[in-house]
C-alpha positions as CSV (number, residue, x, y, z in Angstrom):
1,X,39.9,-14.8,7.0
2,X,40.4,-16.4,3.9
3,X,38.5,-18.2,1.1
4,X,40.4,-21.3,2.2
5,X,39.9,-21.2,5.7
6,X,36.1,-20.8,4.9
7,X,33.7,-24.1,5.7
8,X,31.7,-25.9,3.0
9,X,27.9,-25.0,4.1
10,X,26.4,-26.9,1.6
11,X,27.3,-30.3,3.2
12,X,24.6,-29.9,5.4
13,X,23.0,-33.5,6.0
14,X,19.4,-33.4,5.1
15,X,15.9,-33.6,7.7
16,X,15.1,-37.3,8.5
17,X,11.6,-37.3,9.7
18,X,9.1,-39.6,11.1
19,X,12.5,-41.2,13.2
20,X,11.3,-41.3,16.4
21,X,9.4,-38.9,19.1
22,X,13.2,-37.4,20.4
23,X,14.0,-36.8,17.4
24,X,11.3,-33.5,16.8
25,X,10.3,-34.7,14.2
26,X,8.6,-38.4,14.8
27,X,5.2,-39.2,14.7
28,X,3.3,-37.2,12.4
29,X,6.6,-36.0,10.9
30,X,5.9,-32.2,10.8
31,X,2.4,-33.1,9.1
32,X,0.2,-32.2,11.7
33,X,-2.5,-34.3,12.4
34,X,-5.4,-35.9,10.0
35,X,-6.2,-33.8,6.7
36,X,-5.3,-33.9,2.6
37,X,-2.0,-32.6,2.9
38,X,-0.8,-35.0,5.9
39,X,-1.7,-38.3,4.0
40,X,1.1,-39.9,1.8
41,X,0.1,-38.6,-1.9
42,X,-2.1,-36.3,-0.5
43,X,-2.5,-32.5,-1.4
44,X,-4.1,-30.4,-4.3
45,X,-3.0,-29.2,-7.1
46,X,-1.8,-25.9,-8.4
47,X,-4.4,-23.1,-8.3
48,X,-7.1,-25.1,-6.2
49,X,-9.3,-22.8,-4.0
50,X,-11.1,-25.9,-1.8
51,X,-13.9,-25.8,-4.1
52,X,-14.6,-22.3,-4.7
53,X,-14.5,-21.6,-8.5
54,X,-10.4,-20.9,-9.2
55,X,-9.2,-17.7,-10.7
56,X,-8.7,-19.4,-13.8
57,X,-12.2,-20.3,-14.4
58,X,-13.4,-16.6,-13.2
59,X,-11.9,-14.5,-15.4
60,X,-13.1,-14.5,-19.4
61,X,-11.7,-16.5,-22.1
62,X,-9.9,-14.6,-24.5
63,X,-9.7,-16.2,-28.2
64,X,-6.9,-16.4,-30.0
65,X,-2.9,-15.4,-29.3
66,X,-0.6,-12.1,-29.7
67,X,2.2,-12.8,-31.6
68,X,5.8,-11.8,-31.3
69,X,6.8,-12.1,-34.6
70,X,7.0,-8.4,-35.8
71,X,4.5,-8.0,-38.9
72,X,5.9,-7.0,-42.3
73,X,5.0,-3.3,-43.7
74,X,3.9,-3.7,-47.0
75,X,5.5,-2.2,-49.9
76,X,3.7,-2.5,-53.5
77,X,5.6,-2.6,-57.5
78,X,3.5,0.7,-58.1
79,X,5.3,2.6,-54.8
80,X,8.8,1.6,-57.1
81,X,8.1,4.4,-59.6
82,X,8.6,7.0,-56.9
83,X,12.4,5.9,-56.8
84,X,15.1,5.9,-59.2
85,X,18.5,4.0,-58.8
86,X,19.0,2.2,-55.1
87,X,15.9,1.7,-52.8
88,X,16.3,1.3,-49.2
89,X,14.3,1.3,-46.3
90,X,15.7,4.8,-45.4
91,X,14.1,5.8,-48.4
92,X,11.3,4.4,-48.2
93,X,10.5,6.3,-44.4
94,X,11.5,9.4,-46.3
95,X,8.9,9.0,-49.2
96,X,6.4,7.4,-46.0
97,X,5.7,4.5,-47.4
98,X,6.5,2.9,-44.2
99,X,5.9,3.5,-41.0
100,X,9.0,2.4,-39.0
101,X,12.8,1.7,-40.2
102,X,13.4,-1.0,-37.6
103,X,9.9,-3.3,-38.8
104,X,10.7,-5.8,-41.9
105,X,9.8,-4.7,-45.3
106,X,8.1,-7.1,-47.6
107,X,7.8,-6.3,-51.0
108,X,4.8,-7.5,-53.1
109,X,4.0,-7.7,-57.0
110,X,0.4,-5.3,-56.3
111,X,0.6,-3.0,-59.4
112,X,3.0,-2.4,-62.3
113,X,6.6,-1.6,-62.2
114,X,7.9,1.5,-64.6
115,X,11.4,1.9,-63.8
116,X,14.4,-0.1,-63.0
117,X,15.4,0.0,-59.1
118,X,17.7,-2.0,-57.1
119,X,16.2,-3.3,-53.9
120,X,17.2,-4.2,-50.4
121,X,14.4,-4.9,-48.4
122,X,14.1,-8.3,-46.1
123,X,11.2,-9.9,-47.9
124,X,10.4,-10.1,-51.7
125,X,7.8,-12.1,-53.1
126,X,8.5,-14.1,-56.5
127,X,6.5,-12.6,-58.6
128,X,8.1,-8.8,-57.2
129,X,11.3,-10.1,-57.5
130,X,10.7,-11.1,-61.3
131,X,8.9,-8.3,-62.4
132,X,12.0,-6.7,-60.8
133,X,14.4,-8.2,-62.5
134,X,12.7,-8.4,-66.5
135,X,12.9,-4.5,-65.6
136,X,17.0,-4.9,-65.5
137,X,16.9,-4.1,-61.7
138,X,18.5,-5.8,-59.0
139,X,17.0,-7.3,-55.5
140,X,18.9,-7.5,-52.3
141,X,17.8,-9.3,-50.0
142,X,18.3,-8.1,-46.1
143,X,19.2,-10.6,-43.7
144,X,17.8,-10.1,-39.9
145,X,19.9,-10.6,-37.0
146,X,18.5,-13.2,-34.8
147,X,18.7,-11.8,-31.1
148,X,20.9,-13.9,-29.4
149,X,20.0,-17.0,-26.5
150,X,21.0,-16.7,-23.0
151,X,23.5,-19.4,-22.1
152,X,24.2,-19.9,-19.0
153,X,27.8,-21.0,-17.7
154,X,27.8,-24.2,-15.8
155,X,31.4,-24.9,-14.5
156,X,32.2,-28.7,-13.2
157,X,35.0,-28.9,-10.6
């Protein structure tokens, strides 16, 4: 046996109902008889428990969202003056500072900056990244690889 020898399945003709009582399927067409669901438009809707109060409307209400969107750990001017030269998020796990390497790092202008640093972080406000740079210092910024889509292959014959 052979892919080529193999018969197309999918050519299968589709169910004609309501064509007749010898056909198995006339009459009330596989409907049954009387009721919501055998009437043309007929039926209820997603989640509907005939009346009774749904699952939806049992359980409680919960305000509000959780978001995906990984929060950044906050890093102020003052925490700079531990560092001299290069500061990295490496560094800044070392010192504990922050809490996790793999979490973005936003640096903000809280406090006063004594030393010059070069900084690669993925967030900087303004007014850090001036304050920053009057101090001769440098700021990197990290860019964050987006995670990549699913695409699906769709071949046409």
């Amino acid at each position: 046996m052979n892919l080529n020898n193999l018969s197309a399945t999918s050519e299968k003709n589709r169910k004609r109902v309501g064509r007749g009582i010898g056909s198995g399927l006339g009459k009330t067409a596989g409907r049954g008889t009387k009721g919501q669901k055998s009437r043309s438009g007929g039926g209820v809707r997603v989640g509907f428990e005939g009346g009774q109060n749904p699952l939806t409307k049992r359980l409680p209400q919960l305000k509000g969202f959780k978001s995906r969107k990984p929060k950044n750990q906050v890093v102020n001017l003052s925490d700079l003056n531990l560092f001299t030269g290069k500061v990295t998020k490496e560094k800044l796990f070392e010192k504990g500072l922050i809490e996790n390497i793999k979490l973005p790092v936003k640096v903000l202008s809280d406090g006063k900056l004594e030393k010059t640093v070069q900084v690669s972080v993925e967030y900087v406000s303004k007014a850090a990244e001036k304050a920053i740079t009057q101090k001769g210092g440098k700021v990197d910024i990290l860019v964050r690889p987006k995670p990549a889509k699913k695409q699906t292959e769709q071949t046409t014959q």
